[in-house]
N, C-alpha and C positions, 0 to 999 in steps of 0.2 A: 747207227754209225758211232764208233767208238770215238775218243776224244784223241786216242793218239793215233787212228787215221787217218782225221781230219789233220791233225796240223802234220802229217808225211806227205798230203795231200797240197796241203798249203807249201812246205818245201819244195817238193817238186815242182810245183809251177813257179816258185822264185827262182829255180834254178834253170828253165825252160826260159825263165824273160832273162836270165841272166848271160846265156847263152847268144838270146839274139842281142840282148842290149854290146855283147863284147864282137858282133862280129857287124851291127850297127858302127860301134866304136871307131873299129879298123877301117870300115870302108868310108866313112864321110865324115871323121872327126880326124885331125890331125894333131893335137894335143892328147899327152901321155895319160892324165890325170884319169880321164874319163875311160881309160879302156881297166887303169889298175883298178876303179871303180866298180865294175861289170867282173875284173877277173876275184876281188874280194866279197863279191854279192856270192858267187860262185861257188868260195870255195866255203864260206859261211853255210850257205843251204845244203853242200852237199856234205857237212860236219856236220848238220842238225836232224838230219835226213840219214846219217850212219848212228848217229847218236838212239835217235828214233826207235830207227829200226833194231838195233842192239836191246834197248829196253822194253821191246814188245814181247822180242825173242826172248828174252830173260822170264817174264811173267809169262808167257804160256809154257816155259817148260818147270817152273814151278806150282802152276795149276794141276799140269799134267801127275807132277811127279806128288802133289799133295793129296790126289784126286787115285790115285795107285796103293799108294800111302793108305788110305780111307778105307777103302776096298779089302785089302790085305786083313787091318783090322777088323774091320765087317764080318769077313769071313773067318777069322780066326776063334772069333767070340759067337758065331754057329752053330762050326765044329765040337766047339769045346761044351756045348750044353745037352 
C-alpha cells in the first residue's frame, strides 16, 4: 500500500465523520459554531483528497509517458545495430 493511498484513505474517512459530525450538528446542537466546525473539517478533507488525488494522477501519467519514452529508445538503438 502506497503512502499516498493511505492518507486518500485517511481523507475520506475524515470527510465521512465529517459528514456525520455536521448532520450530528443540525439535529441536537443548536449553536452555529459547531456545525461551521463539521462544515470546515469537510471542506479541508475534501481539498486534500482532490489535492491527492490530482498528484497520484500526475505521477502515473509521467511514469507511463517515461516508461513509453524508454521503450521507443530501446527499440530505436535495436534497429539501428
Amino acid at each position: 500500500m502506497s503512502k499516498t493511498f493511505f492518507w486518500q484513505a485517511v481523507r475520506l474517512v475524515v470527510m465521512v465523520l465529517a459528514v456525520a459530525g455536521i448532520i450530528y450538528a443540525l439535529e441536537f446542537m443548536h449553536g452555529g459554531i459547531a456545525v461551521w466546525f463539521w462544515v470546515a473539517l469537510l471542506g479541508i478533507g475534501f481539498f486534500g483528497l482532490l489535492v491527492s488525488f490530482r498528484a497520484a494522477r500526475r505521477r502515473s501519467v509521467r511514469q507511463q509517458s517515461f516508461g513509453a519514452r524508454r521503450r521507443r529508445k530501446s527499440c530505436r538503438g535495436a534497429t539501428h545495430e
